[in-house]
TIKE-642313 format. One record per residue (C-alpha): x, z, y. Coordinates in steps of 0.2 Angstrom, whole numbers, plus 2048, in hexadecimal, padded with zeros to 3 digits. Layout:
N
(site (X, Z, Y))
...
***
This chain:
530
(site (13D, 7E0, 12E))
(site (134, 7CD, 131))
(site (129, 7CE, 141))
(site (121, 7BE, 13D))
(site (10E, 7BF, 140))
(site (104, 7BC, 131))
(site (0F1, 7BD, 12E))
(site (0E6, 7BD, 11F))
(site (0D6, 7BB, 11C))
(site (0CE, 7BC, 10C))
(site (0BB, 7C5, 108))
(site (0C1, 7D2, 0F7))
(site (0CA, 7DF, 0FD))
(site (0D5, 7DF, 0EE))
(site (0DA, 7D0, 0F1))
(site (0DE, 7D7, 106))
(site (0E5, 7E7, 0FD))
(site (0F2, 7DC, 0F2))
(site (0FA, 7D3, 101))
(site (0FB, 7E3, 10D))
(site (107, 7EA, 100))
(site (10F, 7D9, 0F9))
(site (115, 7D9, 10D))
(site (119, 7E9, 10F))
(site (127, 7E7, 101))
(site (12D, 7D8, 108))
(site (12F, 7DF, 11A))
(site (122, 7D7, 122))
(site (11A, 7E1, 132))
(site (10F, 7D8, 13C))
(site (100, 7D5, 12D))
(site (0ED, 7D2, 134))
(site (0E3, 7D3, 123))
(site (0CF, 7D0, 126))
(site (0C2, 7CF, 11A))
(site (0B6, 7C5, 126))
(site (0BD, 7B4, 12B))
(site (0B1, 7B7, 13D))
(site (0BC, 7C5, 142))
(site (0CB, 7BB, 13E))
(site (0C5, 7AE, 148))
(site (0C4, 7B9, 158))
(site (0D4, 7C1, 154))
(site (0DC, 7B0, 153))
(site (0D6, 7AE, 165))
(site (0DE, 7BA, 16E))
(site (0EE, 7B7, 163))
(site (0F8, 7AA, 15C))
(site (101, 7AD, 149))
(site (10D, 7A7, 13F))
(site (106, 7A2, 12F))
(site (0F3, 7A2, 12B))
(site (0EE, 7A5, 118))
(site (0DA, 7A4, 114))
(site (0CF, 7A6, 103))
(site (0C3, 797, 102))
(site (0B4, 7A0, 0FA))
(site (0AD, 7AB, 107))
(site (09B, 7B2, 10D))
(site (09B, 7AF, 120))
(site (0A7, 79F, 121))
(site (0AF, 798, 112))
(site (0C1, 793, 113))
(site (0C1, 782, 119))
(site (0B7, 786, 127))
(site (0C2, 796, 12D))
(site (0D0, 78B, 12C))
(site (0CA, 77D, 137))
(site (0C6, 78B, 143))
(site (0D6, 78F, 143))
(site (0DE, 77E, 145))
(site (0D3, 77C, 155))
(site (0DB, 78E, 15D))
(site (0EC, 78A, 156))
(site (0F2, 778, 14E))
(site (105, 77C, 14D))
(site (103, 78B, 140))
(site (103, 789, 12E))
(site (0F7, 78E, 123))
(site (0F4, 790, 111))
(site (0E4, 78F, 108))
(site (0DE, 799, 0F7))
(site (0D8, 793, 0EC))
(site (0D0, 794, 0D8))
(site (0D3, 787, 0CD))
(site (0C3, 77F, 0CF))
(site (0C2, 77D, 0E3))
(site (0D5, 775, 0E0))
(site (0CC, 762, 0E2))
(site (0C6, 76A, 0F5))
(site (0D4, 772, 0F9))
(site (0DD, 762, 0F9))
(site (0D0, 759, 102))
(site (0D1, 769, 111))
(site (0E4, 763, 110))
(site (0E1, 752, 116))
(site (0D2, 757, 121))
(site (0D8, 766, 12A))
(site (0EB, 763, 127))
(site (0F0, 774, 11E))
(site (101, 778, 119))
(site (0FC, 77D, 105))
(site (0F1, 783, 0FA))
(site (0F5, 790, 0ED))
(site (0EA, 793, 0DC))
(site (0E4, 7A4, 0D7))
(site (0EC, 7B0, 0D1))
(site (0FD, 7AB, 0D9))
(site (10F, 7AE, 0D5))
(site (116, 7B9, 0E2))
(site (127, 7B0, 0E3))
(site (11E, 7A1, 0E4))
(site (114, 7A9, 0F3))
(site (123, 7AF, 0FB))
(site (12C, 7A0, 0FC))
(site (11E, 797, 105))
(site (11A, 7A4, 110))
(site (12C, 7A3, 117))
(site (126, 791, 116))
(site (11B, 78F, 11F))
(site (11F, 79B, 12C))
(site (12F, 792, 130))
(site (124, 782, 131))
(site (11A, 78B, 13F))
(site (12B, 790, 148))
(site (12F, 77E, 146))
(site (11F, 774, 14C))
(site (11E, 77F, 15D))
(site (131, 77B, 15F))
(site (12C, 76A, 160))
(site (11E, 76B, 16B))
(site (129, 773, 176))
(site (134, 765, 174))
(site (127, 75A, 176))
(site (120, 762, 186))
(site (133, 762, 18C))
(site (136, 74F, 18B))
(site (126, 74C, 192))
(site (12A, 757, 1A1))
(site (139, 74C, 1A1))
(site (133, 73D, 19F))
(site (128, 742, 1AE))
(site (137, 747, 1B7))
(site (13F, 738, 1B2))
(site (131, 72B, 1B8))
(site (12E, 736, 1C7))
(site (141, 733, 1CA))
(site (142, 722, 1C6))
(site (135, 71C, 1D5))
(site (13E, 728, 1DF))
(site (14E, 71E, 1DC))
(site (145, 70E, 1DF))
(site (140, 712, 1EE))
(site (151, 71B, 1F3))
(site (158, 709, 1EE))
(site (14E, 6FF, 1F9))
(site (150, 70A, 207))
(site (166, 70B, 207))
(site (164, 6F7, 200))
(site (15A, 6F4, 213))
(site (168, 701, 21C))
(site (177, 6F8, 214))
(site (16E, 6E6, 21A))
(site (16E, 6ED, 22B))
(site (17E, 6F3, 22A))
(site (184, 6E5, 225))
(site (17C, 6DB, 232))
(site (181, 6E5, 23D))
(site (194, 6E4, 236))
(site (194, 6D2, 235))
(site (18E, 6D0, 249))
(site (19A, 6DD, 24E))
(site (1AA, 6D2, 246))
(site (1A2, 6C0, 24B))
(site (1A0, 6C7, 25C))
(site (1B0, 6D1, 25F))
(site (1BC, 6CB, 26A))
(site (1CC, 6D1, 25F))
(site (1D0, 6C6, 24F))
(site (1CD, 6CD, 244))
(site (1D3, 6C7, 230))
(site (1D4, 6CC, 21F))
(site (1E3, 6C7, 213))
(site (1EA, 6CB, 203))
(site (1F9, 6D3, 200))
(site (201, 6C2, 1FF))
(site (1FC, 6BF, 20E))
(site (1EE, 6B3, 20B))
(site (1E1, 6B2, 219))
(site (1D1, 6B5, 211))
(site (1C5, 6B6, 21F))
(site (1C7, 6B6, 231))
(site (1B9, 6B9, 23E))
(site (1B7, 6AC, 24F))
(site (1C1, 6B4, 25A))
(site (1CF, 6B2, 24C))
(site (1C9, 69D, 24A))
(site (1CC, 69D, 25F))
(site (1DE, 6A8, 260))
(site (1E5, 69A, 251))
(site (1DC, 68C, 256))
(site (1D6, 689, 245))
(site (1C5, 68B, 23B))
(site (1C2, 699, 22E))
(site (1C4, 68B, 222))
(site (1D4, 686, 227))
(site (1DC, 697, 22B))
(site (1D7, 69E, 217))
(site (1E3, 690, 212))
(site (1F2, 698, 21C))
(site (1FB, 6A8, 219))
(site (1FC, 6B7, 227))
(site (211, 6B3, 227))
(site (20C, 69F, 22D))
(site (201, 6A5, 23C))
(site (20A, 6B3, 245))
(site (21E, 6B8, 245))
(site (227, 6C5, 24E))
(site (237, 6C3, 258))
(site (23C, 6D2, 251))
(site (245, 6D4, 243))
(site (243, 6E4, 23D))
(site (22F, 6E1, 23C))
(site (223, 6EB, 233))
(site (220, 6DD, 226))
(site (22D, 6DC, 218))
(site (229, 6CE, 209))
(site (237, 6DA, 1FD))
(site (22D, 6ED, 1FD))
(site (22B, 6F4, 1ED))
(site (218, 6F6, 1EF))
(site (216, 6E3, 1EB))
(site (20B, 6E1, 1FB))
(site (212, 6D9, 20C))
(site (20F, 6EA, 216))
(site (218, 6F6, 20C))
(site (206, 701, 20D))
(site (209, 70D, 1FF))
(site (1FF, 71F, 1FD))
(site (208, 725, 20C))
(site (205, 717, 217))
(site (1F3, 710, 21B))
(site (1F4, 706, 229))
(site (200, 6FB, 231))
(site (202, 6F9, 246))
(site (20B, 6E8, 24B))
(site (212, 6E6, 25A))
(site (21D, 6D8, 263))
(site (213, 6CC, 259))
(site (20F, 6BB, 25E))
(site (201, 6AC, 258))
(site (202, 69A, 25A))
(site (1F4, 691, 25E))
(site (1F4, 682, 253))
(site (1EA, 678, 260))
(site (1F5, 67B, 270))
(site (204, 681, 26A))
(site (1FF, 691, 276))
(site (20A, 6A1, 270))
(site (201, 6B1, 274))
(site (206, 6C3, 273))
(site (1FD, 6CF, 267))
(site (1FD, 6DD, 25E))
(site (1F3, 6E0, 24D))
(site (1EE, 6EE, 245))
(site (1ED, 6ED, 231))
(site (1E4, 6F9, 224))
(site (1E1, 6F9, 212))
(site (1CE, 6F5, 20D))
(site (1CB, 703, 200))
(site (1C6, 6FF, 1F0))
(site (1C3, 708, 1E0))
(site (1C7, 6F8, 1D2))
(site (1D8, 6FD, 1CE))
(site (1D8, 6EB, 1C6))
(site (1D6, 6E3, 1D7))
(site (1E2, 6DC, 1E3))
(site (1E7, 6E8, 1F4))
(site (1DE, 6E1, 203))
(site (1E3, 6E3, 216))
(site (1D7, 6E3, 227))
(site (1DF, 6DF, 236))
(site (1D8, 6DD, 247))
(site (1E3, 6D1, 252))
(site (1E2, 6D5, 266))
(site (1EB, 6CB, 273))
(site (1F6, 6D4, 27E))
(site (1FA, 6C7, 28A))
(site (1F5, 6CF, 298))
(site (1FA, 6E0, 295))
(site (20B, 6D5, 293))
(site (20B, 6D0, 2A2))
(site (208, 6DF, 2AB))
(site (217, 6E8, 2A3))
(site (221, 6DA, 2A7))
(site (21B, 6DB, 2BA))
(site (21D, 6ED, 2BA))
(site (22F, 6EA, 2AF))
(site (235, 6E1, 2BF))
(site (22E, 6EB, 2CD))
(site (236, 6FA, 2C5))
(site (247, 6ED, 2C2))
(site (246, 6E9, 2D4))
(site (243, 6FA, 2D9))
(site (253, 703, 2D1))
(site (25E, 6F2, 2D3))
(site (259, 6F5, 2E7))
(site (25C, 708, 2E6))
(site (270, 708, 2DE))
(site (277, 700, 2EF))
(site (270, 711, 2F8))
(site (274, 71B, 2EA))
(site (288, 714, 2E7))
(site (288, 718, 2FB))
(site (280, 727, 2FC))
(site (28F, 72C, 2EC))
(site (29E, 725, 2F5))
(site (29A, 730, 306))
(site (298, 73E, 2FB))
(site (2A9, 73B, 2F4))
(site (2B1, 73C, 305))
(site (2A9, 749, 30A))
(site (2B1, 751, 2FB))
(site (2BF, 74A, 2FB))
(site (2C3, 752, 30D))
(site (2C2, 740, 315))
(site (2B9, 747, 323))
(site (2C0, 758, 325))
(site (2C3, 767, 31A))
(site (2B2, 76D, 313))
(site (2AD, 77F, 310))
(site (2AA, 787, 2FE))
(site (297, 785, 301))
(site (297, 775, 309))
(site (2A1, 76F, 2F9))
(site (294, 776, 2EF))
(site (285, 76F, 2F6))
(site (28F, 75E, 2F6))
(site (293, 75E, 2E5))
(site (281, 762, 2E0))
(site (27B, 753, 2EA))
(site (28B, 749, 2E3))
(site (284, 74D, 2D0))
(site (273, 747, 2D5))
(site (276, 736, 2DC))
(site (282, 735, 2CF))
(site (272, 73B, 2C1))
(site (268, 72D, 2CB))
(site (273, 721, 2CB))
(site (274, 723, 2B7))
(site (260, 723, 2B5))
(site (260, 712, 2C1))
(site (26E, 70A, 2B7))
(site (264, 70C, 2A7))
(site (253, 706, 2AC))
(site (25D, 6F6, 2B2))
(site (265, 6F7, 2A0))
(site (254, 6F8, 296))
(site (24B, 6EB, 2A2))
(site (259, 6E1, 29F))
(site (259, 6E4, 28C))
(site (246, 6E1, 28A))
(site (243, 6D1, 296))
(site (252, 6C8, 28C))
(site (25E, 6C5, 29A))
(site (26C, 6D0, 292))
(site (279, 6C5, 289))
(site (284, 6D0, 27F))
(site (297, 6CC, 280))
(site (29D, 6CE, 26E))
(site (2AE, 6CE, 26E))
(site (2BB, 6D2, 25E))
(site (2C1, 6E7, 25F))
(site (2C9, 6F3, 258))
(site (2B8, 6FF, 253))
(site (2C4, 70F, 24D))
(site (2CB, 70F, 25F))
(site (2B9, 70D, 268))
(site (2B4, 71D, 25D))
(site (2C2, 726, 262))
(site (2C0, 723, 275))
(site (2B0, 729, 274))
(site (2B4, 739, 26B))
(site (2C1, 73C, 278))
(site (2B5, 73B, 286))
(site (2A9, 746, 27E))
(site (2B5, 752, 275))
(site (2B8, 75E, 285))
(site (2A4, 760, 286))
(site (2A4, 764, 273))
(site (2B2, 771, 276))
(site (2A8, 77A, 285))
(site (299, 77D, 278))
(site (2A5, 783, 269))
(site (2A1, 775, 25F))
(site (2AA, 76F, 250))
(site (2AC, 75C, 252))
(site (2B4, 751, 248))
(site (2B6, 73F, 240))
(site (2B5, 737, 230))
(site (2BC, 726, 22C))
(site (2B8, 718, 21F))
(site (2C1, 70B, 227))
(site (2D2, 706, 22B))
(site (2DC, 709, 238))
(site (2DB, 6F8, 23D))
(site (2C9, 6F2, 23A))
(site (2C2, 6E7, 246))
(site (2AF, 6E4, 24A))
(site (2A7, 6D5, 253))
(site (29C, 6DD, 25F))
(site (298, 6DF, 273))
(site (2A5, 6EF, 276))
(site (29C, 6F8, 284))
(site (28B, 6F6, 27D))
(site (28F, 6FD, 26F))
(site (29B, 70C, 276))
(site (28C, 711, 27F))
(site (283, 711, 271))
(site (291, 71D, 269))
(site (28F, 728, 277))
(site (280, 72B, 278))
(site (27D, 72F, 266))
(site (28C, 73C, 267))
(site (287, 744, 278))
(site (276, 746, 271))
(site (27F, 751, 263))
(site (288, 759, 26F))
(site (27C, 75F, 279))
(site (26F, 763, 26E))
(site (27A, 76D, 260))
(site (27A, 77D, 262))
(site (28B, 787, 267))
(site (296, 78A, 259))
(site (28E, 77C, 24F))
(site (295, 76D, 247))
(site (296, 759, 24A))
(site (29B, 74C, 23F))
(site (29E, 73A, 244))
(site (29E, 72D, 236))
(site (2A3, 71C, 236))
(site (2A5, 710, 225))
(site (2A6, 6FF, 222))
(site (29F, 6F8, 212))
(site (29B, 6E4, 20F))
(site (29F, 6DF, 21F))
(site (292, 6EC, 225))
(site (296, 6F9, 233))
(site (28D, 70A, 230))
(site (28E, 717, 23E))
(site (287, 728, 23E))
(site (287, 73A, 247))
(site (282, 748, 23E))
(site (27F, 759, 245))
(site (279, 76C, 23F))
(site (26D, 76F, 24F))
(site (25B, 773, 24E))
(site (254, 761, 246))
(site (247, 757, 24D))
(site (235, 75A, 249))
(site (22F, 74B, 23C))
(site (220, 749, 24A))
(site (22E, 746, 256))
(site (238, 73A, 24C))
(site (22C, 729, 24F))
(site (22E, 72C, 261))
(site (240, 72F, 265))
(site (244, 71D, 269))
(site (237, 719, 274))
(site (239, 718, 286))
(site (239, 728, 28D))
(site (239, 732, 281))
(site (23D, 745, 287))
(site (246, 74D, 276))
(site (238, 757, 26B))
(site (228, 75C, 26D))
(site (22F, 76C, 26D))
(site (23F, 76B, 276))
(site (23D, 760, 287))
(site (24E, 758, 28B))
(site (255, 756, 2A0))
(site (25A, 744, 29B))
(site (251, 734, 29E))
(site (24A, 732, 28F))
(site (251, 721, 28E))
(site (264, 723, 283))
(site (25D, 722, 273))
(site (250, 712, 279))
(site (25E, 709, 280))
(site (26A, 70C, 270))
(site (25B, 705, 267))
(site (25B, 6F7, 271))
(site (26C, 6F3, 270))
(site (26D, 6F5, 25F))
(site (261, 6E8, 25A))
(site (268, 6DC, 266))
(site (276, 6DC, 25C))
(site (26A, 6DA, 24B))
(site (26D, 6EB, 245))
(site (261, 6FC, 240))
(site (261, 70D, 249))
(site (259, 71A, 23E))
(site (25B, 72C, 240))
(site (258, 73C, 231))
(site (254, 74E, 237))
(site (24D, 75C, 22F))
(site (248, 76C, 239))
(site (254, 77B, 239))
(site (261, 76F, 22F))
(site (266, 762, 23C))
(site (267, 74F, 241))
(site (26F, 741, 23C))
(site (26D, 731, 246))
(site (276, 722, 240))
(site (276, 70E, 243))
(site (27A, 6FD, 238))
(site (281, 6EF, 23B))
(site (283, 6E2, 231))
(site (28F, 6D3, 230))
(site (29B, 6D9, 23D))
(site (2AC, 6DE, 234))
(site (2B9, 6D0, 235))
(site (2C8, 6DB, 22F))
(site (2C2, 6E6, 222))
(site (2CE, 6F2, 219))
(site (2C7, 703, 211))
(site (2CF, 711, 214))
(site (2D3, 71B, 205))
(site (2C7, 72B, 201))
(site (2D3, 73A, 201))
***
């Protein structure tokens, strides 16, 4: 059944007659036939067909005129004019004129008929399409123009905020009073601000001619720049790793020579062309004088415990005699309480002896005495010294060997034994009972690699950054009773002697704290893996 929305107008009602069936056989439904083109005319304004067919002879309104009628109500639909032979030469004059779709001569061929029918119906279909069309690009193209002065103005407005931001930016780094530079990751200089120029003692100019190395240095060896990481850049910033903080840095002023004490804080300037080189911000403070008042509160705390161990080593001797019956024989309770006061002098005196230690290590007036030992026999002394503690808690301690039995290191032996100790006692007393401690020393290339693994609890990875700072009290989930400064002090030690401390953990899985030392070995024999 076509639902297609055809009308017909022509004055013989044979003619009307004719078409009603010839539809009906085709399946057409919606058929409006009229015999007056006036009432066609007010049909056609309330409702909008499909195909339009017209005689051209009639009474009231001949064809022509219908039809032009009907282009004014509806220009998109087709229509089809009949015709005799003798009004052909007008028909095709009302095609140009009125712009009809055909004209068929009487009598027709029904197939003939058909076919444009379908015609010119599917032309109808297709011309409203397009003025749909039409009407859709023009709304877009309003949209579009509407858009495009919006965007003009949106332009202007974020092109006058990023000039103001940018003003804004560049007062901010010409006024600072931290350097502040830029470099590639070469480290070329690229741009510095004022406060940069002042700190160096060189113009912008000048500096961009330097690299970053050529300007600052570290007495430190293991510093946070390394010119061999594998991300190509002199920072090592990689996916993981953003920014760089410096410390224990130092510039030289190029016009009096002046040292001074920073510390810089790097960053990688994003950027999203793969196909240009990394870039680094950093901002250069001075720290001279929080430098100095570190070192003045360094030496009233020095002078403080170096004043209190006289007192201390007293107050420890008297106890001693006290327990040792010098004065008397003492009570159960009096022992007691003695020994308790005994153990905490004794504590003190341990706390005061490693702040002078540290305070000596960080103002430089330690001199390590290396001396030539035998390193197996300093590990062994220091397991047997610990070994009773490990046996109280259960623990299974042992040693493993890659060295001879005559190995000798270059190195200062009490330092370093101290060292030893503390890693070990920290195993001890932070494994639980029943667990297991393994200590691990190798030598390799003239390389001495100690380590101390353990089964405990682990260390947080939060925690890991922090445990060789001073004071630093275990976890932050487990406080420890100690001073906090062992594992600073090992540190310490450590790289006096030009080494790396490091140490591995993993929660629920243990801890493994080991150190390196490199070019030490003067009698190097490996010991046979069995």
């Amino acid at each position: 059944m076509n639902n297609s929305c055809i009308v017909v107008v022509d004055d013989d009602k044979i003619v009307t007659s004719a078409f009603k069936t010839l539809f009906k056989v085709e399946g057409y439904s919606d058929i409006h036939l009229f015999n007056n083109p006036v009432e066609a005319v007010e049909f056609l304004k309330s409702e909008t067909p499909d195909l339009i067919i017209s005689d051209f002879l009639m009474p009231q309104m001949n064809g022509l005129e219908f039809l032009t009628e009907a282009k004014k109500l509806h220009p998109e639909v087709s229509m089809i004019l009949l015709t005799g032979y003798a009004d052909k030469e007008n028909a095709i004059k009302a095609i140009n004129e009125i712009g009809l779709y055909k004209y068929i001569e009487k009598p027709w061929d029904n197939d003939d008929l058909l076919l444009n029918i379908r015609n010119g119906i599917e032309r109808s279909h297709l011309l409203e399409n397009l003025r749909e069309k039409i009407e859709e690009l023009e709304e877009a193209k309003k949209q579009l123009e509407a858009y495009s002065q919006n965007l003009e103005k949106i332009v202007e407005e974020r092109t006058l905020d990023l000039a103001q931001a940018n003003k804004k930016l560049s007062g901010i780094i010409s006024y600072c009073a931290d350097g502040i530079i830029i470099i590639d990751s070469k480290g070329q200089i690229l741009q510095a601000n004022p406060a940069c120029e002042n700190l160096i003692g060189l113009s912008e100019k000048s500096l961009c001619k330097k690299k970053f190395q050529e300007i600052a240095y570290s007495n430190i060896l293991e510093s946070n720049i390394s010119k061999d990481n594998k991300n190509g850049n002199i920072f090592g910033l990689g996916n993981d790793q953003s920014e760089v903080f410096l410390r224990d840095y130092y510039v030289v002023n190029q016009l009096s020579g002046k040292h001074t004490p920073v510390e810089i804080s790097f960053a990688v300037i994003s950027t999203d062309d793969i196909d240009k080189a990394e870039k680094f911000v950093g901002v250069i403070r001075d720290v001279s004088v929080q430098k100095e008042t570190e070192r003045l509160r360094d030496d009233f705390i020095a002078t403080l415990t170096h004043d209190m161990r006289t007192p201390l080593l007293a107050a420890i001797q008297t106890l001693k005699f006290f327990l040792d019956g010098a004065i008397g024989k003492l009570e159960d309770k009096q022992k007691i309480l003695l020994s308790t006061m005994l153990q905490s002098n004794e504590d003190l005196l341990g706390l005061v002896n490693a702040l002078l230690e540290v305070y000596r290590f960080e103002s430089g007036k330690l001199t390590l005495c290396k001396t030539v030992f035998n390193i197996k026999d300093l590990v062994m002394q220091c397991y047997d010294e610990l070994k009773p503690l490990a046996d109280n808690k259960n623990l299974d301690f042992e040693l493993k060997f890659e060295i001879s039995d005559d190995l000798e290191i270059e190195a200062d032996r009490a330092e370093l034994k101290r060292v030893i100790i503390n890693l070990c006692g920290n195993a001890v007393n932070y494994t639980n009972k029943g667990g297991k401690i393994c200590v691990f020393t190798k030598a390799q290339s003239g390389d001495l690699i100690f380590s101390v693994s353990d089964n405990g609890n682990g260390i947080p990875k939060e925690d890991i950054p922090n445990l060789f700072t001073r004071f630093s009290q275990g976890t932050s989930r487990k406080r420890s009773t100690g001073t906090g400064l062992g594992l600073y002090l090992s540190r310490q030690i450590i790289e006096a002697h030009e080494g790396k401390i490091w140490v591995e953990s993993k929660m629920n899985k243990g801890s493994e704290f080991s150190f390196l030392l490199t070019n030490v070995v003067k009698n190097c024999k490996m010991k046979a893996k069995g």
